[in-house]
VMD Tcl script that draws the C-alpha trace (Angstrom):
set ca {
  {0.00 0.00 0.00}
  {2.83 2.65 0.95}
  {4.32 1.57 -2.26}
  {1.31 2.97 -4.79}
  {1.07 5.68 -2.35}
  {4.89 6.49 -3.13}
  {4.40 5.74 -7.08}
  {1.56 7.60 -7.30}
  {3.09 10.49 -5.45}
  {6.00 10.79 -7.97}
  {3.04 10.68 -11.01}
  {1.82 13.51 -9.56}
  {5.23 15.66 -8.72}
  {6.23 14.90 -12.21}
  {2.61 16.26 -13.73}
  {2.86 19.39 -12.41}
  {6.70 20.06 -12.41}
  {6.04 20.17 -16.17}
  {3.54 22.75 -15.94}
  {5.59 24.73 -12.98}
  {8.64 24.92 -15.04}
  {6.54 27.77 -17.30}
  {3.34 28.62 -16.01}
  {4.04 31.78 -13.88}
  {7.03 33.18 -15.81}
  {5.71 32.64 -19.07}
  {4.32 36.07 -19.71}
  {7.76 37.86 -18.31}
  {9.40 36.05 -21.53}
  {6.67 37.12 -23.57}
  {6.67 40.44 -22.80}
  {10.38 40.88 -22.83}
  {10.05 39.47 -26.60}
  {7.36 42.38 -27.86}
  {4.48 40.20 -27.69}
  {2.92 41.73 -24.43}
  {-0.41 42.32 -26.02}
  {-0.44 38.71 -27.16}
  {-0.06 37.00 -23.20}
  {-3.21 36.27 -23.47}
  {-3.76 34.24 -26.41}
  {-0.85 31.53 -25.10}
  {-2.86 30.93 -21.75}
  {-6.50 30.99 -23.67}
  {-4.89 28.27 -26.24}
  {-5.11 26.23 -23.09}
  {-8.39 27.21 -22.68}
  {-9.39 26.33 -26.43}
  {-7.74 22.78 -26.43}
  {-9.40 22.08 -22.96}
  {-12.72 22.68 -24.94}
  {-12.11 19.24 -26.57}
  {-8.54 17.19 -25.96}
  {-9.34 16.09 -22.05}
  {-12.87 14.90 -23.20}
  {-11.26 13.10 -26.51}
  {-8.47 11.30 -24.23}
  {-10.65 11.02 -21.77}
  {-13.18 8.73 -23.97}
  {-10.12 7.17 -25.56}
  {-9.06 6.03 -22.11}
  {-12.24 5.01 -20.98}
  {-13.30 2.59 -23.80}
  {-10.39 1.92 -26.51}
  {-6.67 2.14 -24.74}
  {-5.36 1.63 -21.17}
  {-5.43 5.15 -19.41}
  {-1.80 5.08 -18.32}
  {-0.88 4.56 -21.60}
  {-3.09 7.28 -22.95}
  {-1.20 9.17 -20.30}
  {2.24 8.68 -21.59}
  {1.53 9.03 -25.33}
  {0.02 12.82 -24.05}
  {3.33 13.54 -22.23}
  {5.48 12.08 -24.96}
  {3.59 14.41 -28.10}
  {3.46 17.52 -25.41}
  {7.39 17.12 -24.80}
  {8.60 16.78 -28.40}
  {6.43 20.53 -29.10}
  {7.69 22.16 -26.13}
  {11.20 21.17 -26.56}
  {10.57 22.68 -30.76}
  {8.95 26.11 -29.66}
  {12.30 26.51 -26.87}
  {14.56 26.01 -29.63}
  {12.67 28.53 -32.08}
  {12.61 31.12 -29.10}
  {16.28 30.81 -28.91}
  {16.80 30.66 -32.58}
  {14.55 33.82 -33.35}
  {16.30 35.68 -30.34}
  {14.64 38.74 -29.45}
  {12.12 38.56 -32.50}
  {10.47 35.60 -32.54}
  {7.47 35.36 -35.50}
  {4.03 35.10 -32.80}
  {2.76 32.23 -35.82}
  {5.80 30.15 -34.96}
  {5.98 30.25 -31.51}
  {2.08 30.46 -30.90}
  {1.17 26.78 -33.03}
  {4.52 25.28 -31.32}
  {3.36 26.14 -27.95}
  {-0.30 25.18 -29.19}
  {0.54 21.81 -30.22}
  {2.10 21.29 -26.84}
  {-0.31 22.42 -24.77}
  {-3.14 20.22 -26.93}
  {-1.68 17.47 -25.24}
  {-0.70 18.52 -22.27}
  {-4.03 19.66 -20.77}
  {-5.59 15.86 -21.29}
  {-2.98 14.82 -18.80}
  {-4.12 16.21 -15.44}
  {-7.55 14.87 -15.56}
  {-5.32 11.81 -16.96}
  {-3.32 11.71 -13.86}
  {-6.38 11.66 -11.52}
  {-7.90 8.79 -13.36}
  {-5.07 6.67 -13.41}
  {-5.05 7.74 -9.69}
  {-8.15 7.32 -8.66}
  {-8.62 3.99 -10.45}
  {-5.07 2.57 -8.72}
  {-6.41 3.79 -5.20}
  {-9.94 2.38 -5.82}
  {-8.46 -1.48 -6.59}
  {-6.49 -1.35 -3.08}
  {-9.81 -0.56 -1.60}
  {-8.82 3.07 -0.35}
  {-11.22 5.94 -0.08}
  {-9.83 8.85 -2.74}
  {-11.23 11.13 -0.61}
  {-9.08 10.45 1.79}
  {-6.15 9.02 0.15}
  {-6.07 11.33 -3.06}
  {-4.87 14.77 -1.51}
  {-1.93 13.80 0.66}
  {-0.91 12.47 -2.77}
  {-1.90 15.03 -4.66}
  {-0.22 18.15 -2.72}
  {3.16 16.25 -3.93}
  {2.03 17.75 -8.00}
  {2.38 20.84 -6.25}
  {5.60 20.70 -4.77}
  {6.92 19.52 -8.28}
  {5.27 22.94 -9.22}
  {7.35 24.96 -6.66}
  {10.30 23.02 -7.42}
  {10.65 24.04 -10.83}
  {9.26 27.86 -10.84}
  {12.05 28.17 -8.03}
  {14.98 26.16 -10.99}
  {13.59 28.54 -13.43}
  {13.76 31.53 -11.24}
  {17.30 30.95 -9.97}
  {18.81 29.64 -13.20}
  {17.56 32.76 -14.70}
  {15.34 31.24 -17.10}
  {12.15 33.27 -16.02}
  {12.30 35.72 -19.32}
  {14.44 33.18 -21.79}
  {12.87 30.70 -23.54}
  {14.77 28.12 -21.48}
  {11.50 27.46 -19.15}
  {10.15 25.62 -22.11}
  {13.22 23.47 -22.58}
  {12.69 22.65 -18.63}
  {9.28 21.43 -19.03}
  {9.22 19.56 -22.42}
  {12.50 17.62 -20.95}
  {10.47 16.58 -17.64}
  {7.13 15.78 -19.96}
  {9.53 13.19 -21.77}
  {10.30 11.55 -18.67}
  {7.08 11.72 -17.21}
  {6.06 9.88 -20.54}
  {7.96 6.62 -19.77}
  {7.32 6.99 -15.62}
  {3.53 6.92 -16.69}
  {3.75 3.32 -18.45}
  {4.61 1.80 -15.12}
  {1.53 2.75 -13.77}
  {-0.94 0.19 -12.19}
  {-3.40 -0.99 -15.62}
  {-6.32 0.93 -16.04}
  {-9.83 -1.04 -16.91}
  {-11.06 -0.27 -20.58}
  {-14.79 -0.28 -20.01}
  {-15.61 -3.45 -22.63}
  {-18.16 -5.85 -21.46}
  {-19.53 -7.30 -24.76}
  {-22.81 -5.76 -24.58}
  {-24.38 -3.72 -28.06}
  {-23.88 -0.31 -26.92}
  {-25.50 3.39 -28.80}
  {-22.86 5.34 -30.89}
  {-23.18 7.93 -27.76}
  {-21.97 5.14 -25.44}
  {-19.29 3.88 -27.82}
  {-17.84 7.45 -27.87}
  {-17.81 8.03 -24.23}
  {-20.41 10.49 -24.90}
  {-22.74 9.48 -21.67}
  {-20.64 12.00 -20.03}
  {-22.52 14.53 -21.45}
  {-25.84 12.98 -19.86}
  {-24.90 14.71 -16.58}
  {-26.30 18.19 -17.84}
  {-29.50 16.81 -17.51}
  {-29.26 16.41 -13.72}
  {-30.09 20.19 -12.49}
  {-27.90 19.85 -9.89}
  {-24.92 18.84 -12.06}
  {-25.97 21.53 -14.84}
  {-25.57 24.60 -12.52}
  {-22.11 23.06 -11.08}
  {-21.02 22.42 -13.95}
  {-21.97 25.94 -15.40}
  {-20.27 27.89 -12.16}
  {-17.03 25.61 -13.09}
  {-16.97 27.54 -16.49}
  {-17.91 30.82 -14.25}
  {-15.16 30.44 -12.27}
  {-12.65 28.79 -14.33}
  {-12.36 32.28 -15.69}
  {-10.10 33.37 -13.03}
  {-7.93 29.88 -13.74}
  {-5.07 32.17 -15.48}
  {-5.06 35.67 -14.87}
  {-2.95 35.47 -11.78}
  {-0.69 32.77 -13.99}
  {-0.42 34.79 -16.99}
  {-0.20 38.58 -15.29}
  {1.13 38.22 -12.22}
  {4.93 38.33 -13.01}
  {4.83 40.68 -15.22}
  {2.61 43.25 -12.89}
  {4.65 42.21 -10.04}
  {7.88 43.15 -12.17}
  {6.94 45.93 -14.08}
  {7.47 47.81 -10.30}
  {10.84 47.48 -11.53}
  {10.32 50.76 -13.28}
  {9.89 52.64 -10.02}
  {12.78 53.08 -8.58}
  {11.52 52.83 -5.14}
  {10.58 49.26 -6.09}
  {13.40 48.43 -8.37}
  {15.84 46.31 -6.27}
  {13.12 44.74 -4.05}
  {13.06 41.07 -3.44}
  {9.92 40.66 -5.32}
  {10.96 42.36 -8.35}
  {14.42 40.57 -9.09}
  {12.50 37.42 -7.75}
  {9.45 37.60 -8.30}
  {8.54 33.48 -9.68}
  {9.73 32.87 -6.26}
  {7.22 35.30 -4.45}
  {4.81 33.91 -6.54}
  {5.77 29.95 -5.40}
  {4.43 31.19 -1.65}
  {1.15 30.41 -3.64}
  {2.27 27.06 -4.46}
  {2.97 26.65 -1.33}
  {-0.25 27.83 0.26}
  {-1.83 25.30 -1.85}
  {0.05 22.33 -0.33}
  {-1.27 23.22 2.90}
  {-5.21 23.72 1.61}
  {-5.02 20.22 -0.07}
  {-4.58 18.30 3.27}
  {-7.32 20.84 4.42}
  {-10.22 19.08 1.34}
  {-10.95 15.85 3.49}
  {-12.49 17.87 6.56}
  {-13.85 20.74 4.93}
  {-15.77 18.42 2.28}
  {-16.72 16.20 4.90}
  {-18.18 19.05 7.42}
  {-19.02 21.33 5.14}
  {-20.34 19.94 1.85}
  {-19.41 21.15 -1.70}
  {-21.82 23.91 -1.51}
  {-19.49 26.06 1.18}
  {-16.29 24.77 -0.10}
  {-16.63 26.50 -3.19}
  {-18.43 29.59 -1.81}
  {-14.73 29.88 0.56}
  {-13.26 29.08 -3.01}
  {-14.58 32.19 -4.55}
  {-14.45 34.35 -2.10}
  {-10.68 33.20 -1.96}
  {-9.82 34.97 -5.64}
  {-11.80 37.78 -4.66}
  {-9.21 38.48 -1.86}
  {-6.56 37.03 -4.65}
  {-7.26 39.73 -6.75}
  {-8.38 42.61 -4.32}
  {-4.66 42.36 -2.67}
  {-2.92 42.32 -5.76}
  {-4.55 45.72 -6.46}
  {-3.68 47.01 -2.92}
  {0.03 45.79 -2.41}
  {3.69 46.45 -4.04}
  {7.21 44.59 -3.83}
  {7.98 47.57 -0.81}
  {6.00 48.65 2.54}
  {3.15 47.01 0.87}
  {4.77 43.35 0.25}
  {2.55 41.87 2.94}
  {-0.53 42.19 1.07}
  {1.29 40.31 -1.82}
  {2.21 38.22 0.77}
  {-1.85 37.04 1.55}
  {-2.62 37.30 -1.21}
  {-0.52 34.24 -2.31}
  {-1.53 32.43 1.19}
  {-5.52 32.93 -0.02}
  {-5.01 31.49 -3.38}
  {-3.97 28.31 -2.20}
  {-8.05 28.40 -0.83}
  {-9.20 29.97 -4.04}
  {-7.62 27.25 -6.61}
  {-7.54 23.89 -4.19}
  {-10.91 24.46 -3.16}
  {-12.71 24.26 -6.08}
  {-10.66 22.35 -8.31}
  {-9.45 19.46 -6.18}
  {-12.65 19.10 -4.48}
  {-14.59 19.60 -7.51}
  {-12.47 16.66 -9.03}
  {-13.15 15.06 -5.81}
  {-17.22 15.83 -6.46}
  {-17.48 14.33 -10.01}
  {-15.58 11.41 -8.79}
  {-18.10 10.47 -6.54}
  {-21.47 11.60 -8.41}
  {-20.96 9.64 -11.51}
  {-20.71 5.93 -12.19}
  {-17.37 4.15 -13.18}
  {-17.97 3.64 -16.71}
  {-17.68 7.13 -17.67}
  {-15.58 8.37 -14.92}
  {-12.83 9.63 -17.11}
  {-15.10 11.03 -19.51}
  {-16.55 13.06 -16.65}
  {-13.08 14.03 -15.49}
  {-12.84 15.50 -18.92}
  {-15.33 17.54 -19.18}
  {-15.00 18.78 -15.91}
  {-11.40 19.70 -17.35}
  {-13.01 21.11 -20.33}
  {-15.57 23.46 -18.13}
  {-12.70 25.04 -15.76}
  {-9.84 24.98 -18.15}
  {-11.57 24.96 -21.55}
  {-14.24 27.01 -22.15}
  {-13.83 29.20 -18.40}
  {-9.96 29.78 -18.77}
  {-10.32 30.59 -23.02}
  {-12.80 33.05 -22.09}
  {-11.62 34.62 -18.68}
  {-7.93 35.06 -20.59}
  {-9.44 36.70 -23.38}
  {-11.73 39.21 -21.36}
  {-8.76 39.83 -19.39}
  {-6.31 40.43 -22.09}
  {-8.90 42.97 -23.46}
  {-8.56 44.53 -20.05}
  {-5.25 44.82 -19.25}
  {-4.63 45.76 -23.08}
  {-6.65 48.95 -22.43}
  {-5.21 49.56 -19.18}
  {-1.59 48.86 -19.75}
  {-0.14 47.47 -22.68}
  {-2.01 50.77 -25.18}
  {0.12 52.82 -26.54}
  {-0.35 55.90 -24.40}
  {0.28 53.79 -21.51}
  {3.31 52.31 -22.44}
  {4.68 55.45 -22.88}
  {3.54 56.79 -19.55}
  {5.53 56.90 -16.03}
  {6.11 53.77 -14.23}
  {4.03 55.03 -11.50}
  {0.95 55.40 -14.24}
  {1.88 52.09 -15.64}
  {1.76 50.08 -12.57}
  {-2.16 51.94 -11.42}
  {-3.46 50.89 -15.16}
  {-2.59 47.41 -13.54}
  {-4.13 47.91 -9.77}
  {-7.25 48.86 -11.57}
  {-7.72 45.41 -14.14}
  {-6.97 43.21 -10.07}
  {-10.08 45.81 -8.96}
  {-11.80 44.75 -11.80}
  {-11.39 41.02 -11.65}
  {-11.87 40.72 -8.14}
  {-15.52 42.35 -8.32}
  {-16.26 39.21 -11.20}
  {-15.26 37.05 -8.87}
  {-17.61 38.46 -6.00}
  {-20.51 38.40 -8.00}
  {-19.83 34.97 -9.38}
  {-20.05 34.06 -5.47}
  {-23.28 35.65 -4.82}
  {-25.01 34.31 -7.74}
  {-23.29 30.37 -6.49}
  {-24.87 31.28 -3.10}
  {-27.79 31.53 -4.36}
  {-28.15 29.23 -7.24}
  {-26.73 25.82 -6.47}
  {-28.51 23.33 -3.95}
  {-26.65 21.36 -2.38}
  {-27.97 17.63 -1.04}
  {-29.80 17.81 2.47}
}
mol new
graphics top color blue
foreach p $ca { graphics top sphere $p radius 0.5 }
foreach p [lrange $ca 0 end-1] q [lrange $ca 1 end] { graphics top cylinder $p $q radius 0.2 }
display resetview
């Protein structure tokens, strides 16, 4: 039993050590390159392969190939593309072509996102067969996917990789491994029991069937609702947090020359909020959890607005400690939720559209509405040109903005969504 525990704790560092390596210090590269007004569009993409890829591999692992294998034939195709759009960043230098870069990084991420419902699956299907409760078992296992997060923003940070292309190198290195580590998983069942099934049950397509369930409709629609907040702190918070750099108040502050690192205290946060799930679930309900969830990125957002890298740092400081609320609480225990409301034979179908609510059609959306936002605020023209001081308040205004969506996202969940008596 400690064994799986152990093997399915390294699945899970190396699944999110891949994603760690460039999630947070993505945009600072970006940026530095001239393609500031395009951020956006490479956290979306996730958004837009989310839409379909988890539900496709989920269905593929569900009724046609093993899901551990499905698994490592993700991580093997998302590897090869990240490791091509590194090597075009550093070929291209300081003027990379957005086309190139952009269907490099697109190709990578289009198998990439399958994974992490992936990963639970082959999880949650390991845990099951030793007769172990995944509520229980599953996030003391799964906090480990976030250390392997925090380990690599922290390599990338102090090998000075946060504004190089090198992140990508990082992560499409570790998705190769995680590729072969994957096929020594414990065998996944492929749900074939000889009887004549629809064309919507040979595709995995039952999944769908949970809309009809009121219940499941609304949580399922809030999971879009709030999946729009997924990636604004990913995509914009290094950059905001270093363009204090051009103050020169702010300029040699911790936070500024380190800024992925500031940012891993939310990492961090989230390590502790995971071991947290079991009790609050279990006293609570899903109902509160994801009320504290929301209410979590409104403060996420609220103290971004309020704080700076100086006298201010300690609002920077919770607002990192409250995100590890905001993005555990919802999306492990809303894992955790589907899990247990739908029946085995389309369990990783569900997983997968779950995937494709929060970080499909939610994230694509959220990005996109944000990029238009910060785009007017601070990457225009006019503000560009303006004052550090100007450019860093066009930037406290989009966290105002964001963290009023989020409150009234809450207050419509509130009143909404029934939970069971």
């Amino acid at each position: 039993m400690l064994n799986l525990k152990l093997r399915l704790t390294l699945l899970n560092f190396l699944e999110f050590a891949v994603w760690g390596a460039y999630l947070t210090s993505m945009g600072t590269y970006l940026a530095g390159v001239g393609l500031g007004s395009h951020i956006g569009w490479f956290y979306s993409v996730q958004g837009i392969v989310s839409i379909f890829m988890p539900a496709l591999m989920g269905i593929l692992a569900d009724r046609w190939m093993e899901g551990q294998r499905v698994l490592s034939l993700c991580h093997f195709m998302a590897g090869l593309f990240m490791i091509g759009a590194s090597l075009y960043g550093y070929q291209a230098g300081d003027a990379p072509q957005f086309s190139t870069l952009f269907s490099l990084y697109t190709l990578s991420v289009a198998f990439f996102m399958p994974t992490i419902a992936l990963s639970y699956s082959v999880a949650y299907s390991a845990l099951e067969k030793a007769g172990l409760d995944t509520v229980k078992a599953f996030p003391p296992i799964r906090v480990w996917g976030t250390v392997g997060f925090i380990v690599t923003m922290w390599i990338v940070d102090l090998c000075g990789l946060q504004s190089t292309p090198g992140q990508w190198m990082v992560s499409g290195c570790l998705s190769i491994l995680m590729a072969a580590y994957s096929l020594t998983m414990p065998r996944m069942k492929i749900q074939k029991d000889g009887t004549k099934k629809s064309l919507a049950e040979a595709l995995g397509l039952n999944a769908f069937k949970l809309f009809l369930n009121p219940r499941m409709a609304v949580f399922m629609a809030f999971a879009m609702l709030l999946g729009f907040c997924l990636q604004i702190s990913n995509g914009y918070a290094n950059p905001f947090i270093t363009s204090f750099g051009s103050i020169a108040e702010y300029a040699d502050t911790f936070g500024v020359q380190h800024a992925n690192i500031l940012i891993s205290l939310s990492q961090m946060s989230e390590t502790l909020c995971i071991l947290l799930i079991p009790f609050f679930l279990s006293r609570f309900g899903i109902k509160k959890v994801v009320l504290i969830a929301l209410l979590g990125w409104v403060l996420r957002f609220a103290f971004f607005g309020m704080g700076n890298p100086g006298s201010g740092v300690w609002l920077f400081l919770l607002s990192m400690i409250v995100y590890g609320v905001a993005f555990d609480f919802f999306n492990i225990s809303g894992s955790l939720f589907i899990n247990q409301e739908t029946d085995d034979s389309i369990r990783s179908s569900a997983q997968g559209l779950f995937m494709m609510m929060t970080n499909g059609l939610g994230a694509f959306i959220g990005t996109l509405v944000a990029q238009a936002v910060i785009n007017n605020y601070v990457f225009t023209p006019q503000a560009m040109g303006a004052s550090g001081v100007e450019v860093v308040a066009g930037w406290q205004t989009c966290w105002y903005i964001f963290a009023a969506y989020a409150l009234v996202v809450a207050v419509l969940f509130a009143i909404l969504f029934k939970d069971k008596k």
